[in-house]
Z-matrix of the N, CA and C atoms (Angstrom, degrees):
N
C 1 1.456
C 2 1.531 1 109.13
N 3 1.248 2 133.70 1 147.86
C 4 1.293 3 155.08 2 167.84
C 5 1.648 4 114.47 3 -38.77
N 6 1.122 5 134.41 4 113.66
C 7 1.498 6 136.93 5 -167.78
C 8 1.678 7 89.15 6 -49.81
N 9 1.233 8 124.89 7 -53.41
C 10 1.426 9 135.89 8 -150.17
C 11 1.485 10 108.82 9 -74.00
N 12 1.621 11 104.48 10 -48.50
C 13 1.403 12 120.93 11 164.55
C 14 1.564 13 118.46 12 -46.36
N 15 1.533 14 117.72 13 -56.15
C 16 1.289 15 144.67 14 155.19
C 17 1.891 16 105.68 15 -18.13
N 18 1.095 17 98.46 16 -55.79
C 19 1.897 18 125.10 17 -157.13
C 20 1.231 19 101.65 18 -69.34
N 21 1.501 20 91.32 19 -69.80
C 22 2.034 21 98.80 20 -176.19
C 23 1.469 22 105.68 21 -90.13
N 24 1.112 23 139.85 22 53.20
C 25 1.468 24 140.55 23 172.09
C 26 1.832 25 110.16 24 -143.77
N 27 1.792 26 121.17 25 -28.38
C 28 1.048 27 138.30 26 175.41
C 29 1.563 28 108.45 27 -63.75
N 30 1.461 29 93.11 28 68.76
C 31 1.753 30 101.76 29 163.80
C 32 1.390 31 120.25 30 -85.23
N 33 1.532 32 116.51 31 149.66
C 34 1.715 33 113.88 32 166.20
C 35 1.516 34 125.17 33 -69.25
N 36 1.564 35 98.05 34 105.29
C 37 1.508 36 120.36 35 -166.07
C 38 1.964 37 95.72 36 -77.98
N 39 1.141 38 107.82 37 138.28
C 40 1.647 39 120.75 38 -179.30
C 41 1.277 40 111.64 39 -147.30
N 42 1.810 41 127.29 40 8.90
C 43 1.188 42 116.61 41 -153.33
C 44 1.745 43 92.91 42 -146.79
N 45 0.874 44 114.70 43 105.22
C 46 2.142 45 103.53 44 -158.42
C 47 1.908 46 90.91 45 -134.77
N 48 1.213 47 84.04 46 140.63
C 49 1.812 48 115.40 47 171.06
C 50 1.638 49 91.62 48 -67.33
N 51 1.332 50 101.23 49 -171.53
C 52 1.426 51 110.05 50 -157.28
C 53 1.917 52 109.99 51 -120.56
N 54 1.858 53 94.09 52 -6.59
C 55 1.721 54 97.56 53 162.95
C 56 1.575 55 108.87 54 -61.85
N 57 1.079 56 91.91 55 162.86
C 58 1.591 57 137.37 56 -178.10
C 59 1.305 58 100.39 57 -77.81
N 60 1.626 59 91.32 58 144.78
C 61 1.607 60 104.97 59 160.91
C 62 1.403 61 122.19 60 -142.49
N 63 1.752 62 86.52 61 114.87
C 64 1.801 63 97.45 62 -151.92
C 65 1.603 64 108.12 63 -57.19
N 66 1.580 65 114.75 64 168.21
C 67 0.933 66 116.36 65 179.73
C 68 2.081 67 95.68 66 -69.67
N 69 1.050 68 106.92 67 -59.30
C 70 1.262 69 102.57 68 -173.85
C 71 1.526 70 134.76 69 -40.65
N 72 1.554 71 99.35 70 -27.49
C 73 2.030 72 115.89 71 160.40
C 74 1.076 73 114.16 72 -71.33
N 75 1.821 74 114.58 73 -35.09
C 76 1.529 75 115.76 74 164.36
C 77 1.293 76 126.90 75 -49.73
N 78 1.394 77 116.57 76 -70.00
C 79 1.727 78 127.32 77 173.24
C 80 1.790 79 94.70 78 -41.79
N 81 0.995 80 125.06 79 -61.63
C 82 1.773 81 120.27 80 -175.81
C 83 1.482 82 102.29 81 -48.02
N 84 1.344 83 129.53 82 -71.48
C 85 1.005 84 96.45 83 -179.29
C 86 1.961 85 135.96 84 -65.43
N 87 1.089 86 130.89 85 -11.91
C 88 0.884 87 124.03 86 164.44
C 89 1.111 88 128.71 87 -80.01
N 90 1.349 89 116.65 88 -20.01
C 91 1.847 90 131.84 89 164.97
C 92 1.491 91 103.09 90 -58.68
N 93 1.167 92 114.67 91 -30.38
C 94 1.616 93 98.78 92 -171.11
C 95 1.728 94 100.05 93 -96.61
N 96 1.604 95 118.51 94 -35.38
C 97 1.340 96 131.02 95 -156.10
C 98 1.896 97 98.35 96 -71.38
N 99 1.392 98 128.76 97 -27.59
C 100 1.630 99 148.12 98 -156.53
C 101 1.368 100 81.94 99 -77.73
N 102 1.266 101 150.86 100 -38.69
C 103 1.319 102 153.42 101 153.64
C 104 1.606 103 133.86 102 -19.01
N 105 1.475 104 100.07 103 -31.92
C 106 1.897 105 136.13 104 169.55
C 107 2.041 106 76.85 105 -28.02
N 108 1.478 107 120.75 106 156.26
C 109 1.449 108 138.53 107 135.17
C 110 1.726 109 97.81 108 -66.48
N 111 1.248 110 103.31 109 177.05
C 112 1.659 111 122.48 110 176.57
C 113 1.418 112 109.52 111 169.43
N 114 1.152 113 115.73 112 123.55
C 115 1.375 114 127.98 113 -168.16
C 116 1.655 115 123.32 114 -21.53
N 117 1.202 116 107.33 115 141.87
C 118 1.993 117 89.99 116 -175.39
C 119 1.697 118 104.54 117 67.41
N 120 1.171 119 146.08 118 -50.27
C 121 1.244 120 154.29 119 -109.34
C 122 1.432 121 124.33 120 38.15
N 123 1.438 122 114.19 121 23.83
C 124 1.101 123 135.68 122 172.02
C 125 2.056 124 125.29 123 -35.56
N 126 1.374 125 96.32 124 -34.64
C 127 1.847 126 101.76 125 170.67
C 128 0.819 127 116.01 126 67.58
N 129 1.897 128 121.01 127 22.66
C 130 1.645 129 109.58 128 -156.92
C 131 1.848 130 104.00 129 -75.02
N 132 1.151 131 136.35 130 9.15
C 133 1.478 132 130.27 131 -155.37
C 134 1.688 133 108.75 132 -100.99
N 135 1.159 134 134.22 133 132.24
C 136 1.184 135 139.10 134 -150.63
C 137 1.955 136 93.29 135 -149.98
N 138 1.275 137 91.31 136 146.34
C 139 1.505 138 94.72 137 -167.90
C 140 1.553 139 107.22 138 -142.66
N 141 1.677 140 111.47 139 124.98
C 142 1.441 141 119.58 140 164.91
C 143 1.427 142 125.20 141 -81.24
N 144 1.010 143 121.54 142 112.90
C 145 1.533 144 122.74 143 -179.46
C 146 1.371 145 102.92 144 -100.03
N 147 1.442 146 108.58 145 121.50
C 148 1.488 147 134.73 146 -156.22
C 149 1.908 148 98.88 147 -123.08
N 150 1.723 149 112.89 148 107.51
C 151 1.396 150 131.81 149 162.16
C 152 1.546 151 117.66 150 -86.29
N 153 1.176 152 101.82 151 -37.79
C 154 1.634 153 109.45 152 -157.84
C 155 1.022 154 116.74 153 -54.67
N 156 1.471 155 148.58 154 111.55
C 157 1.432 156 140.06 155 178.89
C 158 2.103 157 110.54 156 -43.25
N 159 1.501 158 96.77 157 -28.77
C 160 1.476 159 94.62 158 -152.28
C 161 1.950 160 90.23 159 -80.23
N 162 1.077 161 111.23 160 -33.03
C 163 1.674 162 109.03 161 -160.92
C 164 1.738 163 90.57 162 -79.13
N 165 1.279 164 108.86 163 -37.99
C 166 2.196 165 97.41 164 162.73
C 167 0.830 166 148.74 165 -42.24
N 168 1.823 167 106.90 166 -24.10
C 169 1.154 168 144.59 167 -178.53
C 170 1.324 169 103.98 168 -60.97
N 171 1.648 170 93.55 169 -78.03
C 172 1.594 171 104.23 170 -179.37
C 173 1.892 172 120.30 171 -69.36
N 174 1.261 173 97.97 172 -20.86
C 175 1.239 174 112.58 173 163.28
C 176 2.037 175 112.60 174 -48.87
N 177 1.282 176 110.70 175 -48.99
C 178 1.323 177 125.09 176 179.00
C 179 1.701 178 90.42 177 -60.48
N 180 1.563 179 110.28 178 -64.47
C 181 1.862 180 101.05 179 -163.74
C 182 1.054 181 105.87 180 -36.92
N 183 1.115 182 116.25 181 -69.22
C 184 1.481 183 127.42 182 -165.36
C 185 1.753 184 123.26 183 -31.10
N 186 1.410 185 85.52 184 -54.93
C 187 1.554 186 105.10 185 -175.54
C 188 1.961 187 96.07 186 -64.68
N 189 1.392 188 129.53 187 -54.27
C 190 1.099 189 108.64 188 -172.42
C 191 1.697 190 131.20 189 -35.29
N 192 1.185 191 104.29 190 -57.02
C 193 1.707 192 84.38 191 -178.67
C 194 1.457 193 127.89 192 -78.65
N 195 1.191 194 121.91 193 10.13
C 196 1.294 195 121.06 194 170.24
C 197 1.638 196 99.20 195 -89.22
N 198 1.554 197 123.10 196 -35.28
C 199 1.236 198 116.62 197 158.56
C 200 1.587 199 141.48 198 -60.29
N 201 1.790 200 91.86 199 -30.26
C 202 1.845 201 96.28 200 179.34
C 203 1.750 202 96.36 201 -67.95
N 204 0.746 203 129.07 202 -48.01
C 205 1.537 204 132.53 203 175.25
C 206 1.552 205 115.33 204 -43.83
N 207 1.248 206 101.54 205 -49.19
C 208 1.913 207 103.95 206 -178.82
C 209 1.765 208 100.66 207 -65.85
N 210 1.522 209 131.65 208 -20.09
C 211 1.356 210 124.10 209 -170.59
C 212 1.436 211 95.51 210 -119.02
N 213 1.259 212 130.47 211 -12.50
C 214 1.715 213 100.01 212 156.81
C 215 1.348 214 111.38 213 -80.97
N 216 1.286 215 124.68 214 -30.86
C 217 1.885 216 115.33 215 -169.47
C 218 1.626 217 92.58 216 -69.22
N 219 1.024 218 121.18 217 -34.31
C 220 1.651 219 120.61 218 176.68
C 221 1.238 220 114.88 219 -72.02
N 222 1.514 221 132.14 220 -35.86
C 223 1.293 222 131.62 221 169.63
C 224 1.898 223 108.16 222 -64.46
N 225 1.502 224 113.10 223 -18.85
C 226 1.583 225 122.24 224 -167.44
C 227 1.452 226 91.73 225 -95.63
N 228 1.132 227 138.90 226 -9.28
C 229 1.430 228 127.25 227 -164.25
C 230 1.053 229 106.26 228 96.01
N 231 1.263 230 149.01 229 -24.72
C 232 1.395 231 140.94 230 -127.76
C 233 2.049 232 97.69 231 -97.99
N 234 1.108 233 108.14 232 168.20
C 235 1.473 234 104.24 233 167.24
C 236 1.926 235 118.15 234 -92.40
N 237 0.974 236 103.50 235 90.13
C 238 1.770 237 115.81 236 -164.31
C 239 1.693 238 93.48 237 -35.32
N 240 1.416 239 95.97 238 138.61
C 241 1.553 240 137.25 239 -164.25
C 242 1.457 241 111.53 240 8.03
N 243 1.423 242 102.11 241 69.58
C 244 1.472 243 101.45 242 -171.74
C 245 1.566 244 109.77 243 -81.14
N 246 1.347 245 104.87 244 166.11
C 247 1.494 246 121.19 245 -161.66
C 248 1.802 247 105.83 246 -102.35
N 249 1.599 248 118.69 247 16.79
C 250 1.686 249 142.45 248 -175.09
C 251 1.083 250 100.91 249 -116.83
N 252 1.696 251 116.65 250 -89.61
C 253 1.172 252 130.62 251 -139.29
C 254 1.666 253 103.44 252 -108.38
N 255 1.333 254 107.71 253 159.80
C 256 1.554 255 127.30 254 -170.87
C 257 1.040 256 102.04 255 -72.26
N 258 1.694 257 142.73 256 136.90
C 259 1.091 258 137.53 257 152.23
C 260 1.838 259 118.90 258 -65.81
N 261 1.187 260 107.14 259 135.01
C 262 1.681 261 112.37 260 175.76
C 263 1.477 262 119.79 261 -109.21
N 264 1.540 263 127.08 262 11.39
C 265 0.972 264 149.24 263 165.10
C 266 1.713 265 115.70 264 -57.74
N 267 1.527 266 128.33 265 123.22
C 268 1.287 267 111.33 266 -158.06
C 269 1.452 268 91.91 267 -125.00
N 270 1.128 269 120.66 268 158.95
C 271 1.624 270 138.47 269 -161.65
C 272 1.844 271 119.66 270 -57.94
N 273 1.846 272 89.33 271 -13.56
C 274 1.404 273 99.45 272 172.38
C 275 1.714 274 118.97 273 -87.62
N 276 1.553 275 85.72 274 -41.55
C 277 1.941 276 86.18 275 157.75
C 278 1.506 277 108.11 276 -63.28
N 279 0.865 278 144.04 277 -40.30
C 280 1.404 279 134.20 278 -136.41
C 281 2.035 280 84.88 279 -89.40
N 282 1.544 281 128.62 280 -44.74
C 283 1.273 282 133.18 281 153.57
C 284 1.412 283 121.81 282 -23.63
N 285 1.461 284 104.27 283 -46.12
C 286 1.742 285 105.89 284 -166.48
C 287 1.519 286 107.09 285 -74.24
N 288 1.539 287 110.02 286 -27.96
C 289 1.539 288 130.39 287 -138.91
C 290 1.335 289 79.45 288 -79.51
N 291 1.853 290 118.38 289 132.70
C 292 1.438 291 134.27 290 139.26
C 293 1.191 292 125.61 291 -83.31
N 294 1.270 293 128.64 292 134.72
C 295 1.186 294 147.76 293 179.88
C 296 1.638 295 114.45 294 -78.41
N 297 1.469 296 118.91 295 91.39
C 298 1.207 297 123.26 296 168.51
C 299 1.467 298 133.15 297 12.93
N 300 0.991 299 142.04 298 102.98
C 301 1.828 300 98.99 299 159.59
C 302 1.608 301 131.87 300 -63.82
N 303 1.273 302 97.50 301 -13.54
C 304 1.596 303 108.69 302 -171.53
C 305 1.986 304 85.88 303 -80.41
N 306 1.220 305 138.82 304 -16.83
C 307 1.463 306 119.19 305 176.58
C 308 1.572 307 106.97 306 -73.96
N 309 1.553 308 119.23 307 -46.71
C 310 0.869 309 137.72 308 -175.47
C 311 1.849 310 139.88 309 -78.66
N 312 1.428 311 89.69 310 -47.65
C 313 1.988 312 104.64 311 156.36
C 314 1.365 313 110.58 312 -26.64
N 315 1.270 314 123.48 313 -61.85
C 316 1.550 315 132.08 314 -123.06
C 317 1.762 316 81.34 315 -98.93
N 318 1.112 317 127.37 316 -41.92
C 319 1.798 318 119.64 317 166.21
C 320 1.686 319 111.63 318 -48.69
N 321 1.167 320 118.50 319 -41.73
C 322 1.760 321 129.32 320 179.76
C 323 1.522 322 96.60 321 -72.16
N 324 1.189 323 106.26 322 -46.83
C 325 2.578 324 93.79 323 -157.59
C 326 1.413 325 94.34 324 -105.39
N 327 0.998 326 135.44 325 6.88
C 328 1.675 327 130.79 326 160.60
C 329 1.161 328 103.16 327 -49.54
N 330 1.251 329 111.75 328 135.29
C 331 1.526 330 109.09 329 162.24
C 332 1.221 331 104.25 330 -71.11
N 333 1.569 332 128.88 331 -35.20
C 334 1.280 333 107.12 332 174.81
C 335 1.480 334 120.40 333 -159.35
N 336 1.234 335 131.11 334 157.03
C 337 1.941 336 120.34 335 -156.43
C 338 1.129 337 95.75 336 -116.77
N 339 1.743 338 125.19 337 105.36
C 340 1.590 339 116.26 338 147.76
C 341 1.913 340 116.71 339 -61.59
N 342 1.143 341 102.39 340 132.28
C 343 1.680 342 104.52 341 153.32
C 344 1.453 343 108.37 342 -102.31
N 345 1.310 344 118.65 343 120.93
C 346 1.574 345 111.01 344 -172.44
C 347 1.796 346 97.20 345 -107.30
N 348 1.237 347 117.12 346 133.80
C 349 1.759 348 120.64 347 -178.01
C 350 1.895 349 94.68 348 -136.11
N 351 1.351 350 87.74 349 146.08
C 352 0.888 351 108.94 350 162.05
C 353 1.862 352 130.60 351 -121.06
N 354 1.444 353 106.57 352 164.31
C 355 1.670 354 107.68 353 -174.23
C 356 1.220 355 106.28 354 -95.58
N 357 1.013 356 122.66 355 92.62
C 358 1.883 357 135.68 356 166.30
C 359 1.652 358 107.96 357 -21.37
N 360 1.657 359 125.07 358 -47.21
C 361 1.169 360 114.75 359 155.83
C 362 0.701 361 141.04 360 -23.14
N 363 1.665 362 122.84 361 -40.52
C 364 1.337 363 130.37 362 152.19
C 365 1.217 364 145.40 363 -101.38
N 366 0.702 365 93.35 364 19.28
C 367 1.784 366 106.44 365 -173.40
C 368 2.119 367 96.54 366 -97.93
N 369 1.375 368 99.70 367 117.22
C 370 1.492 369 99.67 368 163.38
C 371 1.442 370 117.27 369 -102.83
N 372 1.749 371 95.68 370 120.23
C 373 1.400 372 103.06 371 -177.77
C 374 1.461 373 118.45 372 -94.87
N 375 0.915 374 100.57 373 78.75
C 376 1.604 375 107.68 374 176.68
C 377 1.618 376 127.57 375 -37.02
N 378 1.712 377 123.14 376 -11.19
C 379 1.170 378 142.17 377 -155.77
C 380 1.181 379 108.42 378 -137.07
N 381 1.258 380 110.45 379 4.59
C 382 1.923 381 113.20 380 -178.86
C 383 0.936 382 115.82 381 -63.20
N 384 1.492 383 132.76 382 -31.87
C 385 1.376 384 135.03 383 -175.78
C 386 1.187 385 99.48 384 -86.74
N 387 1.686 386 156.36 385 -33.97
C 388 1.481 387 140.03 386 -138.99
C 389 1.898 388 87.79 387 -102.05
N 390 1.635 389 84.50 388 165.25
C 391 1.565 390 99.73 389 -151.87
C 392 1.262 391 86.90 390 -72.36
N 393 1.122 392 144.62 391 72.05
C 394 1.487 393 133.97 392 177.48
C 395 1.826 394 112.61 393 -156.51
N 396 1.468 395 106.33 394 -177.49
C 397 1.462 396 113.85 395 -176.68
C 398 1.790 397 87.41 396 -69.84
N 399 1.285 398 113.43 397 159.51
C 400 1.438 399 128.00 398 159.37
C 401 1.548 400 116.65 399 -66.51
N 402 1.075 401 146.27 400 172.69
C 403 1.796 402 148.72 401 -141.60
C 404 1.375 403 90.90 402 166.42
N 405 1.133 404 127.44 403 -72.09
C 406 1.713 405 99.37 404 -128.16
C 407 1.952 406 97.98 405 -90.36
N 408 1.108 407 104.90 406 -24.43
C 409 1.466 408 114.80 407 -166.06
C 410 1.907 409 87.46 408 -50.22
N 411 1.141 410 137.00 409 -5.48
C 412 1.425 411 133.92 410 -161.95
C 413 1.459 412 100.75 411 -103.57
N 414 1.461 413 98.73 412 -1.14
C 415 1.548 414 94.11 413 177.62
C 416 1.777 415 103.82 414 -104.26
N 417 1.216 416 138.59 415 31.16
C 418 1.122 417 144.33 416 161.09
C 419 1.939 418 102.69 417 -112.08
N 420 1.480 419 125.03 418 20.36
C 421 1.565 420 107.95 419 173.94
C 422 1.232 421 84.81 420 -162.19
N 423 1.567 422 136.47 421 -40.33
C 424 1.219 423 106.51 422 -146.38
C 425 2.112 424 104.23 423 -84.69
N 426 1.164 425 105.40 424 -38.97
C 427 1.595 426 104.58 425 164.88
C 428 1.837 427 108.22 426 -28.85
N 429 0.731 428 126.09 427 -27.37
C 430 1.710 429 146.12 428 -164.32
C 431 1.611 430 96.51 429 -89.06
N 432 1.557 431 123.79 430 -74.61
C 433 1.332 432 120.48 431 172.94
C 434 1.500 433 108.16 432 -62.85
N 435 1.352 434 154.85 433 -24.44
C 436 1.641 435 137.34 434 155.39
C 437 1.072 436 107.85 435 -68.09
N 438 1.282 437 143.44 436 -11.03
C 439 1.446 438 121.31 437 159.04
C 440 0.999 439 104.84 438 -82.79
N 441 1.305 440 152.75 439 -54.60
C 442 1.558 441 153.17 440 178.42
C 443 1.370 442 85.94 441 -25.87
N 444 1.438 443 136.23 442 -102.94
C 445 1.624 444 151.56 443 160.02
C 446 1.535 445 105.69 444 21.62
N 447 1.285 446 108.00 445 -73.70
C 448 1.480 447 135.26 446 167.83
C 449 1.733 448 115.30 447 -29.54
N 450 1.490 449 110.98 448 -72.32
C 451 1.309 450 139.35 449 175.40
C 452 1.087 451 102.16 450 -51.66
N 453 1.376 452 136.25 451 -57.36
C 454 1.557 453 142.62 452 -156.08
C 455 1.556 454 86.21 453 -72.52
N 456 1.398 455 125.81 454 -63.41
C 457 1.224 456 138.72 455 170.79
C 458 1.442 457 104.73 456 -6.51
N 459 1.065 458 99.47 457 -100.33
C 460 1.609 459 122.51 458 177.92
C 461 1.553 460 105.43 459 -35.35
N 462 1.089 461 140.57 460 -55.45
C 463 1.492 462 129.37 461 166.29
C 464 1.295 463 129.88 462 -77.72
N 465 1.466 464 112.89 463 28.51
C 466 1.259 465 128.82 464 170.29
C 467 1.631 466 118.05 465 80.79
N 468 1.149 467 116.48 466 0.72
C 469 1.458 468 125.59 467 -177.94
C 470 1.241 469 106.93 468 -99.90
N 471 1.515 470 130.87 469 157.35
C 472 1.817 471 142.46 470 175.43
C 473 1.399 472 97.70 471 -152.56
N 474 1.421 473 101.78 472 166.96
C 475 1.121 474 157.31 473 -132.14
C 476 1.270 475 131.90 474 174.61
N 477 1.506 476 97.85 475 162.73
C 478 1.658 477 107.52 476 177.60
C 479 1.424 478 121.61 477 -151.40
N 480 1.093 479 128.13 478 160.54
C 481 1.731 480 141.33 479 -176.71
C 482 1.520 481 107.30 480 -77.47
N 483 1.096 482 115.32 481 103.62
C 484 1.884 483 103.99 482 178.84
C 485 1.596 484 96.04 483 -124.86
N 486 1.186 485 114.40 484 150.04
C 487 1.670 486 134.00 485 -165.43
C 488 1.431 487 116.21 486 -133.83
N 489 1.733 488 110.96 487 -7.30
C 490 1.441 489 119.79 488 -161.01
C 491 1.476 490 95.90 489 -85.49
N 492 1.095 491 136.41 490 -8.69
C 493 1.938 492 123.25 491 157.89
C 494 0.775 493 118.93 492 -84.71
N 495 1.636 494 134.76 493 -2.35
C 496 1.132 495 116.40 494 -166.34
C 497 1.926 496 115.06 495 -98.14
N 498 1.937 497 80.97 496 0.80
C 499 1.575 498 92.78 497 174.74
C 500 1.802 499 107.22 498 -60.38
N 501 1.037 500 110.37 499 -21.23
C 502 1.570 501 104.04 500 -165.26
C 503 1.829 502 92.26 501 -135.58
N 504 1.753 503 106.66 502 66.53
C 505 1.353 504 115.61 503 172.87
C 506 1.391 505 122.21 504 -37.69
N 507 1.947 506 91.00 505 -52.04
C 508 2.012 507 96.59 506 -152.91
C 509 1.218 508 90.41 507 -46.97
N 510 1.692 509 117.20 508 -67.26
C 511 1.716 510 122.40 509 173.29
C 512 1.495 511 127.01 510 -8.34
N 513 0.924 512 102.64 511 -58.19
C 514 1.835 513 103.09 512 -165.75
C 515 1.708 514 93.87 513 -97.84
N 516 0.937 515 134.99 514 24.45
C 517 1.593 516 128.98 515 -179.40
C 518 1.830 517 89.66 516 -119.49
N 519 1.437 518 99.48 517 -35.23
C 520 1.833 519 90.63 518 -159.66
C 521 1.906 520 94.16 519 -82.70
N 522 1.441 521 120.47 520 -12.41
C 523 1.236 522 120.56 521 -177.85
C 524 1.204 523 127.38 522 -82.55
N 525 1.584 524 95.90 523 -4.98
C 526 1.537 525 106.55 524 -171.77
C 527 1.516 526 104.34 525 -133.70
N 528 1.462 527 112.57 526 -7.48
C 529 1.473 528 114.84 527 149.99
C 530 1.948 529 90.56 528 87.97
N 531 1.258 530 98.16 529 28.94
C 532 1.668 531 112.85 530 -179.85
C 533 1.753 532 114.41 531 -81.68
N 534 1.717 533 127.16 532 95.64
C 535 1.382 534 124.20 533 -150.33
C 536 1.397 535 105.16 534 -96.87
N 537 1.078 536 89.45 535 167.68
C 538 2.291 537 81.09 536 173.72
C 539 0.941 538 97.32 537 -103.01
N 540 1.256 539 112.67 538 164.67
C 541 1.639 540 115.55 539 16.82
C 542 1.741 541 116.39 540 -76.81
N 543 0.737 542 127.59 541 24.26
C 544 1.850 543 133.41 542 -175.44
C 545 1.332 544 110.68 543 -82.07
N 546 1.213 545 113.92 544 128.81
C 547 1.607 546 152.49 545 129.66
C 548 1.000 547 117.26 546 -1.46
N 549 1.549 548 137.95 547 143.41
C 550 1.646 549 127.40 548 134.94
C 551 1.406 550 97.56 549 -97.27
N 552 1.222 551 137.71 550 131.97
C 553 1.439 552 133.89 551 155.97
C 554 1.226 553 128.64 552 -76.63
N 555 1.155 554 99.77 553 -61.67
C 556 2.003 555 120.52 554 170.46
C 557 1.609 556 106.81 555 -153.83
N 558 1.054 557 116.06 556 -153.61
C 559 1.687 558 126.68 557 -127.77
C 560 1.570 559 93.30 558 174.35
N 561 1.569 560 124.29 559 100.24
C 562 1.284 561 123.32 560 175.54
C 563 1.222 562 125.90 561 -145.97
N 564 1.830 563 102.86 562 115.75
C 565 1.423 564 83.47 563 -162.60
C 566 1.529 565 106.16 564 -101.17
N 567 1.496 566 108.54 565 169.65
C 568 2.084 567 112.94 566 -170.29
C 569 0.864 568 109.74 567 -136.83
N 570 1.551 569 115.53 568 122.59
C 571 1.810 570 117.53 569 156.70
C 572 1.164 571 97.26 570 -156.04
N 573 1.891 572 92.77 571 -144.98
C 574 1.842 573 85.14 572 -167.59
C 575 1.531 574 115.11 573 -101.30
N 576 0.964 575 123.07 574 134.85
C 577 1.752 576 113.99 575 -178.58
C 578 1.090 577 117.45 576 -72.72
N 579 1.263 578 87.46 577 130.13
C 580 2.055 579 108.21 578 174.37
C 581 0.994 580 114.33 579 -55.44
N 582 1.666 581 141.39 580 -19.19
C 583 1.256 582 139.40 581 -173.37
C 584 1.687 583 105.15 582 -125.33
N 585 1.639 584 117.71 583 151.57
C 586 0.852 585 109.77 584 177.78
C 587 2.012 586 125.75 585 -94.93
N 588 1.234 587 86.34 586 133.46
C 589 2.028 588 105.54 587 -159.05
C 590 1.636 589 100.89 588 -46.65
N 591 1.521 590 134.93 589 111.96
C 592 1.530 591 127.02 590 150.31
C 593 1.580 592 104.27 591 -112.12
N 594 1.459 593 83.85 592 -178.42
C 595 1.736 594 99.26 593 -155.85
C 596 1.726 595 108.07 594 -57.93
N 597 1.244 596 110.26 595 151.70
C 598 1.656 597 112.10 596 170.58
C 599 1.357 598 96.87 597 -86.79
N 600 1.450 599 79.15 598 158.78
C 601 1.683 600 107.91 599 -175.32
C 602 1.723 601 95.65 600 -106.88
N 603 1.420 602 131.08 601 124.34
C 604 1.823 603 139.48 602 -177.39
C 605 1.793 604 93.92 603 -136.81
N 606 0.942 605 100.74 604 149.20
C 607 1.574 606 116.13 605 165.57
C 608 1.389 607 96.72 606 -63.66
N 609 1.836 608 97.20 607 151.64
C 610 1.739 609 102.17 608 176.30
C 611 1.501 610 115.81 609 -91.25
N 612 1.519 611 95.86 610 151.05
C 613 1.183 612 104.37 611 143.26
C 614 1.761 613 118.37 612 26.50
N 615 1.209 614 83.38 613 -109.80
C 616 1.689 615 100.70 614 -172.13
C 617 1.643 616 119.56 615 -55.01
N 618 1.495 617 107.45 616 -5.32
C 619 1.114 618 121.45 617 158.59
C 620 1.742 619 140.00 618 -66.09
N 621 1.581 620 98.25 619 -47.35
C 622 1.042 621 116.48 620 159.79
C 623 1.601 622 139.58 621 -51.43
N 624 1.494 623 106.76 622 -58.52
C 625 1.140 624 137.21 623 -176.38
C 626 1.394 625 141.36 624 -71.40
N 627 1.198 626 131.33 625 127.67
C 628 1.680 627 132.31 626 -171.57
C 629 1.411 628 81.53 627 -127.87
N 630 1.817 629 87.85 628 132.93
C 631 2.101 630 103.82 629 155.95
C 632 1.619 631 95.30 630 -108.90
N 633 1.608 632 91.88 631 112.48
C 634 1.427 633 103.53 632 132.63
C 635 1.804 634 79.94 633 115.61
N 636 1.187 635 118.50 634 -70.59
C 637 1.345 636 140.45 635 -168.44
C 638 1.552 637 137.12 636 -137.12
N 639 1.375 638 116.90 637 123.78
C 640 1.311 639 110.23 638 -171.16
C 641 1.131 640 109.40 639 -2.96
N 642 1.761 641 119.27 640 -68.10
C 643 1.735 642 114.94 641 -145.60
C 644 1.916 643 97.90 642 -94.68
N 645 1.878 644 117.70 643 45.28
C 646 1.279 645 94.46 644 -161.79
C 647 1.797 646 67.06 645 -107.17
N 648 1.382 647 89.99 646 173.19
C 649 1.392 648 121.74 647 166.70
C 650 1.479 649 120.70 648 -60.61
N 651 1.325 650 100.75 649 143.58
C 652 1.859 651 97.75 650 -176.00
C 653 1.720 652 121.75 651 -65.14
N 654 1.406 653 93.12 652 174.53
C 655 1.612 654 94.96 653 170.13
C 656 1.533 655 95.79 654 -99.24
N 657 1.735 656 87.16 655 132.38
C 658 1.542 657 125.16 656 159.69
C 659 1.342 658 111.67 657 -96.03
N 660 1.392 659 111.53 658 134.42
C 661 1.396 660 129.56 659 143.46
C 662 1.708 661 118.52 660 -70.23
């Protein structure tokens, strides 16, 4: 398939048929995906590939309340667990709040769940000190999980980026026997999508972009 085709077609798959995904499509895609840059070229990212119906299970607990939280601040208006502003969501909403099945399904009918972690040893956080959430240290793993995305892509399999377990780390690290100094990064599950993949829709271009300076004018083609 077309790198470009590849690019604008790599949608977040949540909705998967009930084939298999051989170990041998697996190793392919990660043989090509281990390729990601990562800070230093350091490689610190290490990945559990999770079959077991029973560890999904709890895999699902886990993930719920970092999710009931992402759909009450969203049911409040708010921008779910943002990395700015204060949440005003109070413990009685957070009670009412149901948890999707579409958050949760896609951990059960995956053919199969990467947990991708990384070793903090390596990861240079260039932003550790500024008064803010951390950023860049995500550029030593997560380049690594969009190629996975990518790869699966290209061999006909999808996926998606999920972050909602990692609200309740200690949990999903002691379930998977995950030691430190290590990371959870994301949570991704892969098979084949039930629906067939067309192009994403992204703001353009000229949307994005400043020449020179915040207030410069966009890039034109």
């Amino acid at each position: 398939m077309d790198l470009y085709e590849v690019m604008r077609t790599t949608a977040a798959v949540r909705e998967f048929t009930d084939d298999p995904l051989p170990d041998e499509v697996l190793h392919t895609i990660l043989e090509n995906a281990r390729f990601a840059p990562s800070g230093g070229n350091r490689q610190g990212a290490q990945i559990v590939v999770v079959r077991d119906p029973v560890t999904r299970d709890r895999l699902v607990e886990i993930t719920e309340p970092g999710a009931r939280r992402y759909h009450a601040q969203r049911a409040a208006g708010e921008t779910p667990w943002s990395a700015y502003t204060t949440s005003r969501v109070t413990e009685e909403q957070l009670t009412q709040t149901r948890v999707p099945a579409s958050v949760t399904e896609p951990l059960r009918r995956a053919a199969v769940v990467l947990v991708v972690c990384v070793d903090l040893r390596a990861v240079a956080a260039l932003d550790k000190e500024l008064d803010r959430v951390g950023i860049v240290g995500g550029a030593s793993v997560y380049p690594l999980v969009w190629n996975i995305l990518l790869a699966a892509r290209n061999e006909g399999f999808g996926g998606t980026i999920t972050t909602m377990a990692i609200a309740e780390e200690p949990a999903l690290k002691q379930l998977l026997g995950v030691p430190e100094p290590f990371a959870v990064a994301a949570v991704v599950p892969l098979g084949k999508p039930a629906k067939q993949l067309k192009r994403l829709s992204r703001i353009a271009v000229d949307e994005l972009t400043h020449l020179e300076h915040w207030d410069g004018g966009p890039l034109l083609s």
